[in-house]
Every structure is written in structure tokens, then in C-alpha cells.
NUDOSE-309797 format. One record per residue (C-alpha): x, y, z. Coordinates in steps of 0.25 Angstrom, whole numbers, plus 2048, in hexadecimal, padded with zeros to 3 digits. Example, Ala and Ser with C-alpha at 12.3 -4.5 7.8 and 13.67 -1.06 7.14 Angstrom:
((831 7EE 81F))
((837 7FC 81D))
! end
This chain:
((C62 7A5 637))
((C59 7A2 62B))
((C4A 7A2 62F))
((C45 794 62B))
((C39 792 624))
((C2D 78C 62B))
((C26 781 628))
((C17 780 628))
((C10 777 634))
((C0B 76A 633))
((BFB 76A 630))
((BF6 762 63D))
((C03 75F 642))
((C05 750 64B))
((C0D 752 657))
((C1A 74D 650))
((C15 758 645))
((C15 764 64F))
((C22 760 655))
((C2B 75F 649))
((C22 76C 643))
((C27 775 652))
((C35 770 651))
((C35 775 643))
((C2E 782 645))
((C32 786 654))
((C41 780 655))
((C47 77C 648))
((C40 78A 640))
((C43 791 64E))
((C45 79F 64E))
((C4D 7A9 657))
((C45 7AC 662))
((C49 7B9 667))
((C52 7C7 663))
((C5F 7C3 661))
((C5D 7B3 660))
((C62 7AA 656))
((C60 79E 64F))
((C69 796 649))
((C67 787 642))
((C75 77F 645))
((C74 771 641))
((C66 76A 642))
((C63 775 64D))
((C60 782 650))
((C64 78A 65B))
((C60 799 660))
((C6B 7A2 667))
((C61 7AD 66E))
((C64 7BB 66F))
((C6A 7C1 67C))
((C5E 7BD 685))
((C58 7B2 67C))
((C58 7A1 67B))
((C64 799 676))
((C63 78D 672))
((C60 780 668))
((C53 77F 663))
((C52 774 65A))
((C5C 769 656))
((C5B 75E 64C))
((C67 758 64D))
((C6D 74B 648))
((C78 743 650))
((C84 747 64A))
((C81 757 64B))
((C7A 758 658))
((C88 758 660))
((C8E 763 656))
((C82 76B 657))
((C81 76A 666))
((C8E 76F 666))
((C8B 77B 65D))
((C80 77F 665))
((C89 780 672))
((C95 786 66D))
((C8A 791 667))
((C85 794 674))
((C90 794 67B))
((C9A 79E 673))
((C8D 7A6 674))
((C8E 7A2 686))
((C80 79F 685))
((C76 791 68C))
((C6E 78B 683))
((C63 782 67F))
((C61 777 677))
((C52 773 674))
((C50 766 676))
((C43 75D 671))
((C41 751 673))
((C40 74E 665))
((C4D 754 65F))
((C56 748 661))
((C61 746 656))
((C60 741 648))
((C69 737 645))
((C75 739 63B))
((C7F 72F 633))
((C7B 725 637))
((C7A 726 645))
((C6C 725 64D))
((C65 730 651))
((C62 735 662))
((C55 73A 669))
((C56 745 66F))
((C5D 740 67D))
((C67 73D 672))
((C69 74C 66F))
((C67 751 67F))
((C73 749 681))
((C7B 74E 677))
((C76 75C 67D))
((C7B 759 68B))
((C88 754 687))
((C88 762 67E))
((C86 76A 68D))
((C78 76B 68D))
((C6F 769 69A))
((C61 763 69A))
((C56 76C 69D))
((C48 767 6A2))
((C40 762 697))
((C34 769 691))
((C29 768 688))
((C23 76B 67A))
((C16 76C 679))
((C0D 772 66E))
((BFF 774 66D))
((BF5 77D 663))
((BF3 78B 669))
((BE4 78A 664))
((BE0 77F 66D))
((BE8 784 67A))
((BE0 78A 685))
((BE0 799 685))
((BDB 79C 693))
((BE3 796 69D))
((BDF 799 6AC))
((BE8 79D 6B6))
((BEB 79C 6C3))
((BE1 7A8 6CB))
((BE8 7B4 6CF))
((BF2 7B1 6C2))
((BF0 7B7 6B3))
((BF9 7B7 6A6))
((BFD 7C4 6A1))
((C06 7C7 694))
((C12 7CE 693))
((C11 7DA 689))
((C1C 7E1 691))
((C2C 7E0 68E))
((C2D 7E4 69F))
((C22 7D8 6A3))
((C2D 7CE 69E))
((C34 7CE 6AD))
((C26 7C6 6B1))
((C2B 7B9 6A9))
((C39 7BB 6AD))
((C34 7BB 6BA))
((C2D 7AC 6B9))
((C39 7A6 6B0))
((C41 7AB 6BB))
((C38 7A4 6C5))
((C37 797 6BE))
((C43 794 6B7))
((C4D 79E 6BD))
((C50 7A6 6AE))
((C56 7B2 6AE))
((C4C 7BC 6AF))
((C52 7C7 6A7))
((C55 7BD 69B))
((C47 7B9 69D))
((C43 7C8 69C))
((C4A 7C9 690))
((C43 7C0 688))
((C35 7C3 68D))
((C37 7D2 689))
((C3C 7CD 67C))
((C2E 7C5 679))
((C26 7D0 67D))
((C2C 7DA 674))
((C35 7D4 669))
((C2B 7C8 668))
((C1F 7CD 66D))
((C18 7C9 661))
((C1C 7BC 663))
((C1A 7B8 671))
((C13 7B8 67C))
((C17 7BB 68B))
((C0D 7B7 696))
((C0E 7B5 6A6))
((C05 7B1 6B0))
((C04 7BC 6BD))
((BFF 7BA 6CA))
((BFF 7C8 6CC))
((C0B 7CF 6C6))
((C13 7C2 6CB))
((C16 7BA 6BF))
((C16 7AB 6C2))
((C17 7A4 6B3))
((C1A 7A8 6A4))
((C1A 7A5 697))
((C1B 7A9 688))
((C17 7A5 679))
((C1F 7A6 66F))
((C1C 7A6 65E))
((C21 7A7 652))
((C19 7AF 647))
((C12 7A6 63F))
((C17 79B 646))
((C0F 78D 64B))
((C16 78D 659))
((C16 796 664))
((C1F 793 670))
((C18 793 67F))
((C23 793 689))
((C23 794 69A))
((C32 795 69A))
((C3C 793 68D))
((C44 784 68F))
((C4D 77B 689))
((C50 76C 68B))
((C60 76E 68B))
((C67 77B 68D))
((C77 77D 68D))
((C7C 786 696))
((C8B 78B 694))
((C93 791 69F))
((C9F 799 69C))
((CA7 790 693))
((C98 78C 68C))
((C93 781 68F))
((C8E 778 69E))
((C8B 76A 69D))
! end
């Protein structure tokens, strides 16, 4: 895929500002985020198909109402030739823009046409932004605990070992991916966990583009819907 140009940010953004200025920059400029992935625009949307060990999925959608079924269909026929689950990134301000005539939907409009598609519902989650400058930078932790940072490929089995704890992930999927960010993307990332001795008990990592405004601070990597195809592709 082409790399899009990107597009200066708003001076003294308002709230509406920012929002429309990260679904710009972080979903519809997105960029592949890892060997291997790639990112395709199909329609008013923009999907990534990961590498061997890396996210599939829909990142942003624009869609208008007589598209959004033809496109939900490419998506899934996509992923399912390739026997591959994936998400589609739901906001809560996508909806869909209206078309010949006919009225335009929220986006409860759109997660309905993404359950009748196959999709499943995942727990919602939130956005939230904030300036780096004006965050705290020394948090306390709890007495006997500390934060250290992962500089070794070999320490990624630490964070494995807490997504498998809390969210039941695959542990050498997870592997996989950390050892990615702290060599590939070690210029580009962070890893960090909390230790109560050598016993890992949470993690988390921040992620940047170069030269870019936004840089990603996630617990655990989420979606509001994901489709999961069993053998013949797809699972209602």
C-alpha cells in the first residue's frame, strides 16, 4: 500500500478536534504494525492482515449505507480464505453516512450489521487521550513491587506469563510479538512489568510512530467485535 501523506495537527485542538485529528493520523493514515503486516484500504475502510504472529483486523471504517454490507462481506471473505479470526474496531462514533437518498445509522446501526455479518460482541473499551507533558511521571507502587524494562528478547516470556494469567492468550503468540518490539521495534517501543520478586504480576507497553503526535499505551491489545471462523470460515 501507498503511504499516505500526513496532515499537520490542529493548533490547540477542542475535543471534537482531537478526535477527528487521531482517527486521521492513528486509523485511517494507519500503517502496518509489524514484519510481515499489511494494510490495505477497501472501500471507506482500512484493514490490516498481520504477519504470521501478528493482529488482523479492521481499523477504521467510514462507510455509507449502501457499501457497508458489501464491504463487511469483503472483509470476511478476506479472512476467511486466509482461515484467519478477526477484528473489527468499533467506535462509537463511526456509524454510517447516509447514501441515495436513504438516512444515515449510528453506530448500533453498523454493530447490527456486524452481528448479522458473524461478528461477536466483545466488552467495550475506552479511548482516552491526555498530553504526555502533564502526566505524572513517578507513580508509587505497591511495597515489595518495582517496574523494570525489558531490554532482552528472552524476558518476553514475563508478559506472556501475565496475558496468560488475565486473559488466557496464547503464550507463545504473545512471546512472539514481545520479542518482535524489543528487537525489530526497539526504537519504537517500550516493554515494562511490575515484579514482585521475579513473579511478574502486570504488564504493559508504549508504542510511537517517528515523528508522530500519538503514542499508544495499552495493558492488553482489544477490540469491540471480533469474528471468529471455524473451519468452513465463519461462527455466528
Amino acid at each position: 500500500m501507498d503511504t499516505p501523506p500526513r496532515t499537520a495537527a490542529p493548533a490547540a485542538p477542542s475535543p471534537d478536534e482531537l478526535r477527528a485529528y487521531y482517527d486521521l493520523r492513528m486509523r485511517r493514515e494507519a500503517r502496518p504494525d509489524g514484519p510481515g503486516a499489511v494494510v490495505e484500504r477497501i472501500g471507506e475502510s482500512l484493514r490490516q492482515t498481520g504477519g504470521d504472529e501478528g493482529w488482523d483486523g479492521v481499523v477504521w471504517s467510514g462507510l455509507d449505507v449502501g457499501e457497508a454490507d458489501s464491504v463487511i462481506a469483503a472483509h470476511v471473505a478476506h479472512f476467511a480464505a486466509l482461515g484467519r479470526s478477526f477484528e473489527w474496531k468499533l467506535y462509537g462514533h463511526d456509524g454510517l453516512r447516509p447514501a441515495g437518498g436513504r438516512p444515515g445509522e449510528d453506530a448500533e446501526g453498523l454493530a447490527a450489521r456486524l452481528r448479522a455479518a458473524g461478528f461477536v460482541a466483545e466488552p467495550a473499551e475506552s479511548l482516552m487521550v491526555a498530553e504526555a507533558a502533564r502526566l505524572p511521571h513517578q507513580v508509587p507502587l505497591p511495597e515489595g513491587t518495582r517496574l523494570h524494562r525489558l531490554t532482552r528478547p528472552e524476558e518476553a516470556g514475563l508478559v506472556a506469563e501475565v496475558h496468560q494469567a488475565a486473559f488466557g492468550d496464547d503464550r507463545a503468540r504473545t512471546r512472539a510479538w514481545v520479542r518482535d518490539l524489543l528487537t525489530d521495534r526497539a526504537d519504537s517501543s517500550a516493554v515494562v512489568v511490575v515484579l514482585d520478586g521475579d513473579r511478574p504480576l502486570s504488564a504493559g507497553r508504549l508504542e510511537w510512530d517517528e515523528g508522530g503526535e500519538f503514542a499508544g499505551l495499552w495493558m492488553a491489545a482489544g477490540a469491540l467485535f471480533a469474528h471468529k471462523p471455524e473451519s468452513h470460515g465463519r461462527k455466528r
